[in-house]
N, C-alpha and C positions, 0 to 999 in steps of 0.2 A: 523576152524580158525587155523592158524599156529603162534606160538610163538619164541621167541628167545631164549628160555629154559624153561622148568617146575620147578617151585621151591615148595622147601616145605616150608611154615613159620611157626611156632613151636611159638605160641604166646594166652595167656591169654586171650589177649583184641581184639575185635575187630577194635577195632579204634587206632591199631599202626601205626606206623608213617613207619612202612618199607613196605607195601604192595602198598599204592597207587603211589610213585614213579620210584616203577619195573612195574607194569600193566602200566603205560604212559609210559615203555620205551620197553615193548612189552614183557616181561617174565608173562605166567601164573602162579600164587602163589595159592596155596593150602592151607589153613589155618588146623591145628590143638592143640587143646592146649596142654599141657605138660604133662597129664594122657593118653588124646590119641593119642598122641605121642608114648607112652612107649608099649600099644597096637596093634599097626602097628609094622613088622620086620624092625628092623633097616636098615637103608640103602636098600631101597626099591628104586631100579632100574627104575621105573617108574618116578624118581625124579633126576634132572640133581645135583643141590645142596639143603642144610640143612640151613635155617635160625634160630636161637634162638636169641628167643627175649627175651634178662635177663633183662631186665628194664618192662615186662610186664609177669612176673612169680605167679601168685596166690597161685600153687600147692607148691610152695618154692621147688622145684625140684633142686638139685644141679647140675646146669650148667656146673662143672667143671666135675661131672661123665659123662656129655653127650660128653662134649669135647673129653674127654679119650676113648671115644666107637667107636668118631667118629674118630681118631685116629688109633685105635685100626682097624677097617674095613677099612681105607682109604678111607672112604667118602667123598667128598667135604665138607665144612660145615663152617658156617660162625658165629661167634657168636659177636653179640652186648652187650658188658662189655668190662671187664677190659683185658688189654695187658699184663698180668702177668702170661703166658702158656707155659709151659715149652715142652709141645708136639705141635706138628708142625700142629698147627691148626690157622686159621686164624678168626681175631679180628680185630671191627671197634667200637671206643670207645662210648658212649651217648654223643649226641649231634652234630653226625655227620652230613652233609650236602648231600642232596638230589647228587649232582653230584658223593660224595666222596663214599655213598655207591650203588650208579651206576656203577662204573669203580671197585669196590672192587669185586662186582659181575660178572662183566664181564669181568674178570680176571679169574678167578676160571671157571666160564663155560667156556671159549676160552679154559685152560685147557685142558679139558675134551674132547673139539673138535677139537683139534690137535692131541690129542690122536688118535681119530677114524677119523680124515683125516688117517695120518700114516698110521694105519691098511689100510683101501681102497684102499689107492694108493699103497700101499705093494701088497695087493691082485694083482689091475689089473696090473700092472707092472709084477708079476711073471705070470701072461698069455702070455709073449713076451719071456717066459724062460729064466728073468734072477734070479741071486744064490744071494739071499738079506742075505747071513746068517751074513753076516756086519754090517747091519743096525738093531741098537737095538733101545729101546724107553732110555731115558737119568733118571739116579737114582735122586730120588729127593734132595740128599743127594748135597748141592752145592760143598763141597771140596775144590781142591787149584782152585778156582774161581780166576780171575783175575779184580779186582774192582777198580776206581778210585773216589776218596773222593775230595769234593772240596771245601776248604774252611779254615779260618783263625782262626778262635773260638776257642779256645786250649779245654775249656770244651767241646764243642758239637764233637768237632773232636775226643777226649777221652772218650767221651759216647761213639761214632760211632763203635771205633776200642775196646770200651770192649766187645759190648754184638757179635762180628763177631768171623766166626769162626777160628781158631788158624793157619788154615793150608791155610787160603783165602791168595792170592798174595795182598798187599794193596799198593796201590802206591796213592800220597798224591800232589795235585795240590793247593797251595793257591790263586795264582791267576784265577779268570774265563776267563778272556780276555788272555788269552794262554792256557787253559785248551782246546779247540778243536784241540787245534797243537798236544797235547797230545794223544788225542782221536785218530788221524790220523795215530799217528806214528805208534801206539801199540794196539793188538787186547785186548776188555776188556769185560767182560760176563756183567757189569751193572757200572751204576756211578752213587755216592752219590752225592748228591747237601748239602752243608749247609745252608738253609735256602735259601730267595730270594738275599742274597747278595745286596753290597750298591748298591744303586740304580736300581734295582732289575734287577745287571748286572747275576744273576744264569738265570733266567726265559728268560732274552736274548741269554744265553746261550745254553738253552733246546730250543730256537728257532732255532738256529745255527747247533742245533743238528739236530732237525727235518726236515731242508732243504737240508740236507745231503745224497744226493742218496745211499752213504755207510755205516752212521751210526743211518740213517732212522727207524730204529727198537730196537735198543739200549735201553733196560730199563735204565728208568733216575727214583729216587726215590730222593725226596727231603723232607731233617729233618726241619720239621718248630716251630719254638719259638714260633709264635703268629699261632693260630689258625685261625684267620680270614683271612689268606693266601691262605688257602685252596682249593676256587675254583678257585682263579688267579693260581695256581701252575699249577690245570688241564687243563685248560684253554689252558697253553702254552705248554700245551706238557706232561706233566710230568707224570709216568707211576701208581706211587701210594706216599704218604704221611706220613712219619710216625711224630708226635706229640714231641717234645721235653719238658720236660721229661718223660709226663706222658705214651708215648707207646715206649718206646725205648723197653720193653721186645719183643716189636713184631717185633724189628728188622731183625733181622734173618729169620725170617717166612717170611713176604713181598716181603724181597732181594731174599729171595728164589723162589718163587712162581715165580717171574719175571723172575730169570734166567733158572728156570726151561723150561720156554715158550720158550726161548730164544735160548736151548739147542735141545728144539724140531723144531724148526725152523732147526735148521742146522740139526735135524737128517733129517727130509724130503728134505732138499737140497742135504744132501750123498746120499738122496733115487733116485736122479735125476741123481747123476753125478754116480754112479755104474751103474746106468741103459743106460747112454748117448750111447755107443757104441752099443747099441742095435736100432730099429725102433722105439724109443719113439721120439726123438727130431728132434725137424724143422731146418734144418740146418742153414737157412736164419736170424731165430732169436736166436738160443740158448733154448728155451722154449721149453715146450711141442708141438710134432707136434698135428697136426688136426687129425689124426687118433687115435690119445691115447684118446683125448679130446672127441670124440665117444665114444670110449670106456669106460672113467673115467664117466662123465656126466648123463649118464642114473641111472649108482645107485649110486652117490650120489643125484638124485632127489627122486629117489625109497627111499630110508634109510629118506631121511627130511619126505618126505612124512608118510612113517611109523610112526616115532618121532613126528610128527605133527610143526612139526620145519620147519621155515622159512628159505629159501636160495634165494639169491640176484643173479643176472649173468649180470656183464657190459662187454660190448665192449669200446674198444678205438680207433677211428681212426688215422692214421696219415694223416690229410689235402692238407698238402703239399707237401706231397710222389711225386707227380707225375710232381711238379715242379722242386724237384730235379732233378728227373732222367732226363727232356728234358734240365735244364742247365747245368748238371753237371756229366751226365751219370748214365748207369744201376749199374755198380763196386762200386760208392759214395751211390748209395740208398742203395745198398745191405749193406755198411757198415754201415750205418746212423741206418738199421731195427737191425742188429747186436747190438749196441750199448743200442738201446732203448730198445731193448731185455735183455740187462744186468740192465740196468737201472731198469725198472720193478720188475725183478726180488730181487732187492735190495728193493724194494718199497713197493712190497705186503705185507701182515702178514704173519708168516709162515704156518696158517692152509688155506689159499687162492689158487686157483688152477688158474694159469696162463700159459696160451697158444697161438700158433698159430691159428687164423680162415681162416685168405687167406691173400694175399700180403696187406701189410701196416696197418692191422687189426689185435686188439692182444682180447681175450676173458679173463675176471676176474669172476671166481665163487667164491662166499663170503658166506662160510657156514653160519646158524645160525646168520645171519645179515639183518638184514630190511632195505627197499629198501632206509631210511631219514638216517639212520647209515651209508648205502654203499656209500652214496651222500657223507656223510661229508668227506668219508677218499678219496673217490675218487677224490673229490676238490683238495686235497691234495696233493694227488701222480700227478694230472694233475698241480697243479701249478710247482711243483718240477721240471715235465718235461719240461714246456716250457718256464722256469726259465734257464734251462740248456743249456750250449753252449757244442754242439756235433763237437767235433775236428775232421773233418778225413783229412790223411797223405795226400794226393794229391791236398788239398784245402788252401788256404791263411789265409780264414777266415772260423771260425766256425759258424755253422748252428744251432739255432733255430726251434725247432719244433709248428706244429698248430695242433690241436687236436682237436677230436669231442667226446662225448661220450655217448654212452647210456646204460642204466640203465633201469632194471624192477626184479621183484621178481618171482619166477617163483612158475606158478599157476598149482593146478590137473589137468591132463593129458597132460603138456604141452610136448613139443619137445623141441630139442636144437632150430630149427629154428624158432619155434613160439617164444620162449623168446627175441630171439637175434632180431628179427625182430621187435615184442614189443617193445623192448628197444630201438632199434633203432628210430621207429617211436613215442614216449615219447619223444626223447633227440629232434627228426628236430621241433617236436612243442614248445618245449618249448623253442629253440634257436630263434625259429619265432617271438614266445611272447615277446620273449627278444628285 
């Protein structure tokens, strides 16, 4: 069976509260408790992340020495307590909600699987001879980040701007309902939300956000006063949560960890555009051509495989392709696939591998994602799309796209075409059904 990562749970009890809604959300957890813990090599690579469980400590083991080791190694590692860590380790307080430490987690693996995207596609991209010695992995260290705060609260906006770092760019929106003019004008590594704002005009916001073909990926983190906000926050979008007051020390870790993703997103977009002049891209669309997509594809199913990690692979049609071109001409489609091309590319995650298949068909491999995960984000990106009115110069009116798409997980010893074909034949029945 393949999972969405392997985790380790670091927990006393057996009847904690953080295993059973990682396994319903496809991550295998390894249970051990906190003497055998300390008996296993730290940071044992067979484990994607480190859960401790401090509300289910028997051995009274000090949590915060395990923090600091984990620290110290750079391990992923998640600890349930207190927000009060002065090392760059991440915390989700007691009493958290099943969604909240789902997205905490799957934060910190994505991580990890951007990471070794990078790597790969570094690999097979320097098979085409080109000189990557530009494209680095990004310090975890955020810097002069360029952050926008949103919101009225003089305390919470002065909690906000203590615990950030000195050298962060902070630029400060009170209103929500002009705060996306803002977002537009100026490139921003993440935005704070204060809370759901009156009448929960922030959460319309992070809507506003996420139907945004260009600021579609934008970490949004929102400071909430009432806890029972929580999973309305995720709900709408929002990338992670931090607690007011009780987790503002974890501010800076959070904000971080999001722009860090963020950061590796554009390093694999520089890994694209260094490589452009070379035979990796499809001219038609911008994306990777279908030749690379041979070539990338095989190991990254080899590597899941190994990992025992699940990987997702959609197609997306364009329906209407062929309507254009007989009213509108070959030069208008071609612009139309152009466009959708960029669009997309705005769309995906940055550890997501997006390419060429053949005319008006684009292919989405979604590492470490399960086939009901890739559904949900790809609802998403297909609503975006055919929400969208695609301008082109020689045309009156803008064009609307139709879209088909298919979806399957890709099984031992599959092919590129067995998936795509799977998938394919998944998405016509269940449009049938529809």
């Amino acid at each position: 069976m393949r999972y969405a990562a392997n985790l380790l749970v670091v927990s006393d009890s057996p009847a904690n509260n953080i295993e059973p809604c990682l396994v319903e959300a496809g991550y295998r957890c390894t249970r051990l408790s906190f003497l055998e813990m300390f008996e296993q090599e730290f940071g044992d690579q067979s484990f994607d992340l480190i859960l401790i469980d401090g509300e289910n400590n028997a051995a009274h083991v000090n949590v915060k020495d395990i923090a600091r080791m984990a620290a110290e190694n750079a391990f992923p590692t998640l600890l349930v307590g207190p927000a009060d860590f002065k090392c760059r380790i991440q915390t989700i307080s007691p009493g958290f909600c099943d969604l909240e430490l789902i997205r905490r987690v799957a934060s910190l693996v994505r991580l990890e699987t951007m990471e070794q995207e990078l790597a790969r596609r570094s690999a097979t991209t320097e098979t085409y001879g080109v000189d990557l010695s530009t494209v680095t992995s990004p310090e975890p260290d955020i810097g002069e980040a360029n952050i926008l705060i949103v919101g009225n609260k003089t305390v919470v906006l002065g909690n906000i701007l203590l615990r950030l770092d000195t050298r962060t760019n902070i630029h400060i929106c009170k209103n929500p309902e002009i705060a996306i003019d803002d977002l537009r004008a100026q490139e921003f590594d993440a935005v704070i939300l204060s809370g759901v704002g009156h009448g929960d005009s922030n959460l319309r916001l992070c809507n506003d956000i996420r139907a945004d073909t260009r600021l579609y990926n934008l970490p949004v983190l929102m400071v909430l006063e009432d806890a029972e906000n929580r999973r309305a926050a995720f709900v709408h979008g929002v990338s992670d949560v931090i607690l007011h007051e009780a987790e503002m020390d974890a501010l800076i870790n959070r904000v971080g960890l999001q722009i860090q993703q963020y950061r590796y997103r554009f390093a694999i977009q520089k890994l694209f555009r260094v490589a452009k002049p070379h035979p990796v891209a499809d001219g038609s669309t911008g994306l990777y051509s279908t030749g690379f997509m041979r070539a990338h594809l095989p190991v990254m199913f080899k590597e899941h495989a190994v990992q025992h990690k699940v990987l997702s692979v959609a197609t997306i049609k364009i329906a209407n392709l062929e309507g254009v071109r007989e009213r509108h001409g070959y030069p208008s489609a071609d612009q139309l696939l152009r466009q959708i091309g960029s669009a997309l590319s705005n769309l995906v995650r940055g550890e997501d591998f997006c390419s060429h298949l053949e005319p008006g068909h684009f292919l989405i491999a979604l590492p470490g994602t399960r086939k009901v995960e890739a559904l949900t984000a790809l609802k998403r990106v297909e609503g975006v799309l055919r929400a969208t009115e695609f301008a082109l110069p020689q045309l009156s009116d803008p064009i609307r796209v139709e879209t088909f798409v298919g979806l399957a997980e890709v099984m031992p010893n599959d092919s590129i075409e067995d998936v795509v074909e799977r998938g394919m034949s998944q998405g016509l029945d269940e449009e049938k059904a529809a």
